[in-house]
C-alpha positions as CSV (number, residue, x, y, z in Angstrom):
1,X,96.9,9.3,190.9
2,X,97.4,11.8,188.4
3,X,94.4,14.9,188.1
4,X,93.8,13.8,184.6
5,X,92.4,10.3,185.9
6,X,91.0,11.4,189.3
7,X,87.7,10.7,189.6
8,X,85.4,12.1,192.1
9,X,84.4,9.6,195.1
10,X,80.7,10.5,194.4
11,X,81.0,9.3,190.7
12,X,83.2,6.1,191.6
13,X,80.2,5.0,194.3
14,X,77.8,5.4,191.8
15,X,79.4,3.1,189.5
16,X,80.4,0.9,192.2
17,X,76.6,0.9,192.9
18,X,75.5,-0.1,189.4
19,X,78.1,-2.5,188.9
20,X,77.8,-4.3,192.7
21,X,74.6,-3.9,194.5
22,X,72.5,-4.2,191.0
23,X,74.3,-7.5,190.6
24,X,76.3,-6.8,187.6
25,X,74.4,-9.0,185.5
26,X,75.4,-8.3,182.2
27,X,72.7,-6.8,181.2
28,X,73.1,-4.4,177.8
29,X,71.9,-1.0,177.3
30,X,68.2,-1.0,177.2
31,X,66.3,1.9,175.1
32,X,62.9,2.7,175.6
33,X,60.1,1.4,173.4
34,X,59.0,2.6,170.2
35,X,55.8,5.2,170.7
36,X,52.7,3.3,169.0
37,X,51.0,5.4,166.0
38,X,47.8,5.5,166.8
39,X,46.4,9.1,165.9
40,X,46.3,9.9,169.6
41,X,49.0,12.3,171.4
42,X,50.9,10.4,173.5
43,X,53.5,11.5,176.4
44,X,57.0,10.7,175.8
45,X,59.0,8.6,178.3
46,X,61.2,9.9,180.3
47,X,64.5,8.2,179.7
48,X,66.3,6.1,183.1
49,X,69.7,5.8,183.4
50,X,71.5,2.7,181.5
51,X,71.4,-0.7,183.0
52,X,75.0,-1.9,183.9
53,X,77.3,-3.1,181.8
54,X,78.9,-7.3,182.4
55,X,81.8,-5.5,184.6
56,X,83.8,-8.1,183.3
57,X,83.8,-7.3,179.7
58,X,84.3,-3.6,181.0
59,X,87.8,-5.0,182.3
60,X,88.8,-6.7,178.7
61,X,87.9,-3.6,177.1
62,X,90.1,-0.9,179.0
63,X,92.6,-4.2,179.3
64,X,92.7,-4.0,175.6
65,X,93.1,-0.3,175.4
66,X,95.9,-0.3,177.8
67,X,93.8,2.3,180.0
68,X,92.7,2.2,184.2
69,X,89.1,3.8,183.1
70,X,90.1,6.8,185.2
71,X,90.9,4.9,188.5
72,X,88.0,2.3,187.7
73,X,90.3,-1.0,187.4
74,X,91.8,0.4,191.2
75,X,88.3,0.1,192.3
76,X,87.5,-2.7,191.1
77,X,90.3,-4.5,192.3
78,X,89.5,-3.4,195.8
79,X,85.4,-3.7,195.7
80,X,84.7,-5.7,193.1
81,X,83.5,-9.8,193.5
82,X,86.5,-12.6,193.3
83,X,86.4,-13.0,189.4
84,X,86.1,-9.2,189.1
85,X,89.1,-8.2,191.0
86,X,91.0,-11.3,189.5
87,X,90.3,-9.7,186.2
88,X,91.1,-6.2,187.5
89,X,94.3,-7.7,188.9
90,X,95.6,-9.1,185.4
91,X,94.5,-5.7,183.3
92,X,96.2,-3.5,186.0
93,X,99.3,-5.9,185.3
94,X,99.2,-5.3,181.5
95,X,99.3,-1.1,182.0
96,X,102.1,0.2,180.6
97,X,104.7,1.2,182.8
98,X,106.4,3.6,183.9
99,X,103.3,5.6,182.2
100,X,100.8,4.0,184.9
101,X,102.9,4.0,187.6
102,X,102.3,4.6,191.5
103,X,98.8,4.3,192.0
104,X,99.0,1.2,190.1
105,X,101.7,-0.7,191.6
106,X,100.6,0.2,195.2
107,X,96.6,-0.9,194.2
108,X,98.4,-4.3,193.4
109,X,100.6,-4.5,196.4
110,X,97.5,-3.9,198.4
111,X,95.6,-6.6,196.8
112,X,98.2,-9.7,197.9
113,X,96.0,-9.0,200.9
114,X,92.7,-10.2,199.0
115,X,91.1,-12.8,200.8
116,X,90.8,-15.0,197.7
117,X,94.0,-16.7,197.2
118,X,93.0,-16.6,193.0
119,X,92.8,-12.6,193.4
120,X,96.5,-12.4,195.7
121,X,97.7,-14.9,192.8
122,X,97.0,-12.7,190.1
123,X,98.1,-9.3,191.7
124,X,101.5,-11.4,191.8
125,X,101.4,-12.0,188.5
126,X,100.4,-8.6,187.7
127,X,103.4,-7.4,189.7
128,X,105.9,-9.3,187.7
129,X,104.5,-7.8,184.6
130,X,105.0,-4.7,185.4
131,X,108.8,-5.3,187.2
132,X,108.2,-2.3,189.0
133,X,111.3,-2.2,191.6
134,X,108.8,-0.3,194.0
135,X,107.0,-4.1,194.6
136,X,110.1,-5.4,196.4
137,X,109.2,-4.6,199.9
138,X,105.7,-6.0,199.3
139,X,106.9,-8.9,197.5
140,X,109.4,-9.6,200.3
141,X,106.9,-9.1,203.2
142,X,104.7,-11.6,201.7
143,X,107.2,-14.0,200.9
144,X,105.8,-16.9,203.5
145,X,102.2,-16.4,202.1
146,X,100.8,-19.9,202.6
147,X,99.0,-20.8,199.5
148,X,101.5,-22.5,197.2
149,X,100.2,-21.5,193.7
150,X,100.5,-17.5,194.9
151,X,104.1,-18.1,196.5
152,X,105.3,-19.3,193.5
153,X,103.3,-16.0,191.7
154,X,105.4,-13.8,194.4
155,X,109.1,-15.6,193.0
156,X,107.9,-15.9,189.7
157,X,107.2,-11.8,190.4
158,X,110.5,-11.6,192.2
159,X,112.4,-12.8,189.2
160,X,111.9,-10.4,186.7
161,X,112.3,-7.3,189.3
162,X,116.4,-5.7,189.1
163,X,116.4,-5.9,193.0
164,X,119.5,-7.9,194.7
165,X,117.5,-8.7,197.6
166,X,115.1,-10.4,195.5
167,X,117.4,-12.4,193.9
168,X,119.0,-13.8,196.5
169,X,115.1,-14.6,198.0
170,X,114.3,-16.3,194.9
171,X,117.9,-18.6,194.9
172,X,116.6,-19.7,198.3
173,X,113.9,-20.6,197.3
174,X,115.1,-23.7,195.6
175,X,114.2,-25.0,199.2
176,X,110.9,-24.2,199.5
177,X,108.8,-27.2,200.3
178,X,106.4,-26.9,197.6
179,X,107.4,-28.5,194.1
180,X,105.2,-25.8,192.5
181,X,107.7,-23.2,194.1
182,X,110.7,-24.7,193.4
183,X,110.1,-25.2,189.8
184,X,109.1,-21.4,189.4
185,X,112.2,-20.6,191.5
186,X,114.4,-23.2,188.8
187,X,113.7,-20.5,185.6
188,X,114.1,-17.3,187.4
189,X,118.0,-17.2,186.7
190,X,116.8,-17.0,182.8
191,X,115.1,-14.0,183.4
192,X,118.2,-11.9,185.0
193,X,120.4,-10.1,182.8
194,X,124.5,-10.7,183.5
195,X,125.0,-7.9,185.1
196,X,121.8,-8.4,187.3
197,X,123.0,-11.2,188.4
198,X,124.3,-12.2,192.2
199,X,127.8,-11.3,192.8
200,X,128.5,-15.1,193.1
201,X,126.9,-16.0,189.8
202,X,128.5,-19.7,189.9
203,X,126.6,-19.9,193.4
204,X,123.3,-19.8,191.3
205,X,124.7,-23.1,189.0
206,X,125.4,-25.1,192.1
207,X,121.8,-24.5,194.2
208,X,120.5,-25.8,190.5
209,X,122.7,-28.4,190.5
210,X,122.0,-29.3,193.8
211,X,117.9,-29.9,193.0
212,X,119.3,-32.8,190.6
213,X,120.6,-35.3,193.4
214,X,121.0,-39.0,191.6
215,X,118.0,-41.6,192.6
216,X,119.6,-44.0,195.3
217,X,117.0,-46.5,194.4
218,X,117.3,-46.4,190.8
219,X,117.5,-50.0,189.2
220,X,118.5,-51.5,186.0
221,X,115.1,-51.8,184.6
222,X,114.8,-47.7,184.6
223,X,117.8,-47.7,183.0
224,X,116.8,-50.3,180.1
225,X,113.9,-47.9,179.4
226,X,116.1,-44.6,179.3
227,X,118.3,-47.1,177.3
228,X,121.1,-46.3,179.0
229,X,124.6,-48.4,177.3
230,X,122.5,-49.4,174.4
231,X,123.0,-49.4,171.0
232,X,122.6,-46.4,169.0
233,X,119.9,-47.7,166.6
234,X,116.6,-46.6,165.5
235,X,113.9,-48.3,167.6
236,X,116.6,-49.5,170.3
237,X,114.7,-47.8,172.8
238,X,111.5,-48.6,172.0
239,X,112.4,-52.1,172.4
240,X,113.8,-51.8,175.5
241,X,110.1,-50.1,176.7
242,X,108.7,-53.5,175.6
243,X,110.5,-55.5,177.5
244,X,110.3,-53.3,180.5
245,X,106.6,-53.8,180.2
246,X,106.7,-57.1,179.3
247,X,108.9,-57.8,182.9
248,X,106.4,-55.6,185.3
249,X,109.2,-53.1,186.5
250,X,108.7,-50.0,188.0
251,X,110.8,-47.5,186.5
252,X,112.5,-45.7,189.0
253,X,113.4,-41.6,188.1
254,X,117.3,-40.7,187.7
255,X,117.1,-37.8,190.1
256,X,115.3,-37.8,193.7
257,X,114.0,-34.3,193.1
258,X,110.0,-33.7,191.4
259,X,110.5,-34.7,187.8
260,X,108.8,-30.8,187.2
261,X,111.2,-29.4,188.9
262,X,114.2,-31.2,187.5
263,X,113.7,-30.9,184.2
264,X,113.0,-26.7,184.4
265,X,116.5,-27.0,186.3
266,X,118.2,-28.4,183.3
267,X,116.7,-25.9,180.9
268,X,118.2,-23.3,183.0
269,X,121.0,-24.9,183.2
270,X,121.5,-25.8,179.5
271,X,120.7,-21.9,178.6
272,X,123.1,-21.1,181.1
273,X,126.2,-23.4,179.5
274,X,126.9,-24.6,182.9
275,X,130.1,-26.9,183.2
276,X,129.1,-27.4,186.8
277,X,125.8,-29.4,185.5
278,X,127.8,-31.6,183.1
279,X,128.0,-34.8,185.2
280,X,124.2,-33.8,185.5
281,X,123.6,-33.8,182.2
282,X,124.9,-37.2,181.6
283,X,122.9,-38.1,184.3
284,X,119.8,-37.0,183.0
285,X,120.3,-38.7,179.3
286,X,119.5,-41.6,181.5
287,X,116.2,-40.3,182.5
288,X,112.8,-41.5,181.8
289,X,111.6,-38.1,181.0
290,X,111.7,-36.7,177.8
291,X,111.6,-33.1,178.4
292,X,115.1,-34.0,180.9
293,X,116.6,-36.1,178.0
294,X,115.8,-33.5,175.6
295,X,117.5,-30.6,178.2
296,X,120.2,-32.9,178.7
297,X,121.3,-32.8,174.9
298,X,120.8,-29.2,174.9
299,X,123.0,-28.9,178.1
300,X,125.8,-30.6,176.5
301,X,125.7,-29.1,172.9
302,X,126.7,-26.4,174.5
303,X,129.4,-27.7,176.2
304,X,133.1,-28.2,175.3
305,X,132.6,-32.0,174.1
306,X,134.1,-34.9,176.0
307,X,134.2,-38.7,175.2
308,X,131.9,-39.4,177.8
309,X,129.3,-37.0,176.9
310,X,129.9,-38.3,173.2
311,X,129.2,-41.4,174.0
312,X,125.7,-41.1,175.6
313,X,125.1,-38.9,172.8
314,X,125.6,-41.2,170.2
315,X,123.2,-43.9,172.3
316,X,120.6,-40.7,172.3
317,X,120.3,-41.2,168.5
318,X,118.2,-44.3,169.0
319,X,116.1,-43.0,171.5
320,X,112.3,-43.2,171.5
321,X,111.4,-39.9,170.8
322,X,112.8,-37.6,168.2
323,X,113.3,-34.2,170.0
324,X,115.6,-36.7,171.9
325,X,117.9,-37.9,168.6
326,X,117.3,-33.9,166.7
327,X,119.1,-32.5,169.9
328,X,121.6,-35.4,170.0
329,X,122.5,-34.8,166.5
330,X,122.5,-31.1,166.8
331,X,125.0,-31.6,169.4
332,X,127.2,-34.0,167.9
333,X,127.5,-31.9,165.0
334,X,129.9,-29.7,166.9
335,X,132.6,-32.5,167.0
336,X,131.7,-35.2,164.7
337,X,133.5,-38.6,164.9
338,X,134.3,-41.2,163.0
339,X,132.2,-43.7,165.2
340,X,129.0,-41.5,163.6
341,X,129.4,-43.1,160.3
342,X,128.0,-46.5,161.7
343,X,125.2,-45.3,163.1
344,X,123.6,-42.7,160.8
345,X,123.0,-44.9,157.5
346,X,119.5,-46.3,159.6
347,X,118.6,-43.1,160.9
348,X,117.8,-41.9,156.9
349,X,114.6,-44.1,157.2
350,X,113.3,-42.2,160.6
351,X,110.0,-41.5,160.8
352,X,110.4,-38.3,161.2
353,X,111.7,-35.8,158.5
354,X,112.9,-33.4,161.5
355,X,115.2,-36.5,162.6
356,X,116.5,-37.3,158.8
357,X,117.2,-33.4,158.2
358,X,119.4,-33.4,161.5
359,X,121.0,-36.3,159.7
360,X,121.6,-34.7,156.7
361,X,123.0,-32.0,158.2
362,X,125.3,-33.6,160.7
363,X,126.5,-35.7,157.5
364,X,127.3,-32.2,155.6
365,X,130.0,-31.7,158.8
366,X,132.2,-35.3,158.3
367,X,134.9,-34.1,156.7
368,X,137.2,-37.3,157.2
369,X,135.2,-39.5,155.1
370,X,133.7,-37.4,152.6
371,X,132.9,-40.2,149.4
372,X,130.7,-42.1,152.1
373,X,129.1,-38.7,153.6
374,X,128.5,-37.8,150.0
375,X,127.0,-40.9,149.4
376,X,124.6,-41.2,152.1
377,X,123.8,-37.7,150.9
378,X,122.7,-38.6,147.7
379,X,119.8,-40.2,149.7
380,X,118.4,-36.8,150.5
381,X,117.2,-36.8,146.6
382,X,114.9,-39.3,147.3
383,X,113.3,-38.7,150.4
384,X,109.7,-38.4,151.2
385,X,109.9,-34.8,152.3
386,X,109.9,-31.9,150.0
387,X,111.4,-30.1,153.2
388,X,114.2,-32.7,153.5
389,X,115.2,-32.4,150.3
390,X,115.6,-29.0,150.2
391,X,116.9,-28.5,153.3
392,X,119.7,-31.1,152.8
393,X,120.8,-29.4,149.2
394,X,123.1,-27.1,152.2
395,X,124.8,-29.6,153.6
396,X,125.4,-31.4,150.1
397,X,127.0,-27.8,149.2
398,X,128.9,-27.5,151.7
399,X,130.5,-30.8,151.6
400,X,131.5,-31.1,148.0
401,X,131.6,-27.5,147.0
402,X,132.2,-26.8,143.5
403,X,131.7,-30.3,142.5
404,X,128.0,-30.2,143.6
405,X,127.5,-27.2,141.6
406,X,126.3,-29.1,138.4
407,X,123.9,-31.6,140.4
408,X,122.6,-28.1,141.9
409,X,121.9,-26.4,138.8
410,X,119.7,-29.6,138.2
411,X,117.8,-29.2,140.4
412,X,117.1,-25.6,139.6
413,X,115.8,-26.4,136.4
């Protein structure tokens, strides 16, 4: 610690003292009372030391300042009760670094040795904030610590720290046991820069790929209910979730692997523009989880398209949910076909506006039959939305040009 913060071990024990042993009961500053008139001289009170501050709001307060208190957060975090040095933990986290640098990062490594697992957790957390490279050997020699919830802290830590050997510990642990690691382990490749990455970087697609092993057991019914090979009509889905009901299936998952997991694997996997995760992604248009159709989409709009992946696409446009058919849309836009046309005159009614804008503008991109594009265009006029309809005056534009020009100036008036 620098000498500008040091502060002197008889001073720190006696604030230890008043926020500890007297209980640190939040008591606020007391004055002394008033002195009564009453004609007669009176002696004046000596004044006692202030009663101690809630230690808690203490720690927001230098928190919010971005300051230690002079070494007071360390001490806290070392001698304080469980919700104190939990605080502590998370404030210490938030100082700036490099500007706090040593004494901080080593009072944090120290504290994954706190015998609450809540206080080792959030030193983790505070570790990953700051992405201090001088954490790696403490993060690595903690690596097996048994509570789940702070392992996953440690890789969630790991993750944002430029340190190979981390990254490589973090890939493997796509094996941990614990869902709750494994889906903390699944985002860490978003948080490495390209050239942070593993000198295989293609090795980090396929352990993703690997979490999202199909569902042996997966039956028909599941597959009525993702509404897989059905027709791409508004509501299609939701019919299919009626009769699923109706029958008393069990709907099996697509993939083997903790839906939690598999869906955070997706993401990653979408951001990344894996082609390794393609098949995966048709896979997953399949599933009965939203967040892993809605990833799926994402995964393949960013994807050289091919008629397979089309084709689901164009099923996901009657899907249940309307993330689901905005993604779908937003990914058939990059190579619209002429089996669209068919399917987008009953999507106009959706709903949703954030559905019938993705419309609109997927209908601004089909160049091959622009009267009946225009046409279902013209709908946009009408629509319920004051967003829609100026949101679809682009695509109009951008379709018929100059010839919109006049309709435009209408509606400028």
């Amino acid at each position: 610690m620098n000498s500008a913060r040091r502060v002197r071990p008889a001073v720190l024990a006696c604030l230890v003292a008043s926020f500890v042993a007297a209980g640190c009961a939040g008591l606020s500053d007391r004055k002394p009372p008033p002195i009564e008139n009453t004609g007669r001289s009176q002696a004046v009170p000596t004044p006692g030391p202030a009663m101690p501050q809630n230690p808690l709001e203490t720690i927001a307060r230098f928190e919010d300042a971005r300051a230690d208190g002079d070494g007071l957060l360390q001490l806290m975090l070392l001698r304080g009760e469980t919700p104190i040095r939990e605080r502590a933990a998370m404030a210490l986290g938030r100082l700036p670094f490099p500007e706090f640098g040593e004494e901080v990062t080593a009072a944090l490594c120290a504290a994954l040795d706190d015998p609450s697992s809540p206080a080792r957790a959030a030193a983790a957390f505070g570790l990953g904030m700051r992405a201090d490279r001088d954490a790696a050997p403490a993060l690595l020699a903690h690596w097996k610590e048994p509570d789940t919830t702070v392992r996953a802290r440690i890789v969630e830590a790991a993750s944002r720290i430029d340190e190979p050997k981390l990254r490589e510990a973090v890939v493997a642990a796509l094996k941990d046991r614990s869902n709750e690691v494994r889906a903390e382990a699944a985002l860490a490749p978003l948080r490495w820069q390209k050239n942070h990455m593993p000198p295989d970087a293609e090795s980090v697609d396929d352990a993703l790929v690997e979490l999202l092993r199909p569902n042996a057991s997966i039956d028909g019914a599941a597959q009525a209910r993702a509404g897989v090979n059905t027709a791409s009509t508004v509501g299609s889905r939701a019919a299919s979730d009626t009769s699923l009901a109706a029958s008393g299936a069990s709907p099996a998952a697509v993939f083997s692997e903790d839906p939690e997991v598999v869906y955070r694997a997706l993401f990653a996997l979408a951001r990344r523009k894996s082609e390794r995760a393609r098949a995966s992604f048709h896979a997953a248009l399949a599933s009965i989880d939203v967040r892993q159709r809605t990833y799926a989409a994402q995964g393949l709009a960013a994807l050289e398209p091919d008629p397979k992946g089309q084709s689901l696409l164009r099923d996901a446009l009657g899907d249940r949910d309307w993330r689901v058919v905005c993604e779908a849309a937003q990914a058939l836009g990059r190579a619209p076909d002429a089996k669209l046309v068919d399917a987008l005159p009953r999507l106009l009614d959706h709903p949703s506006a954030h559905v019938r804008r993705c419309i609109y503008d997927l209908l601004g991109r089909i160049t091959w039959d622009r009267d009946a594009a225009a046409k279902l265009l013209e709908r946009s006029s009408g629509d319920s939305s004051a967003s829609v309809r100026a949101f679809a005056l682009a695509p109009r534009a951008k379709l018929l040009g100059d010839e919109f020009a006049p309709t435009l100036a209408g509606h400028m008036d």
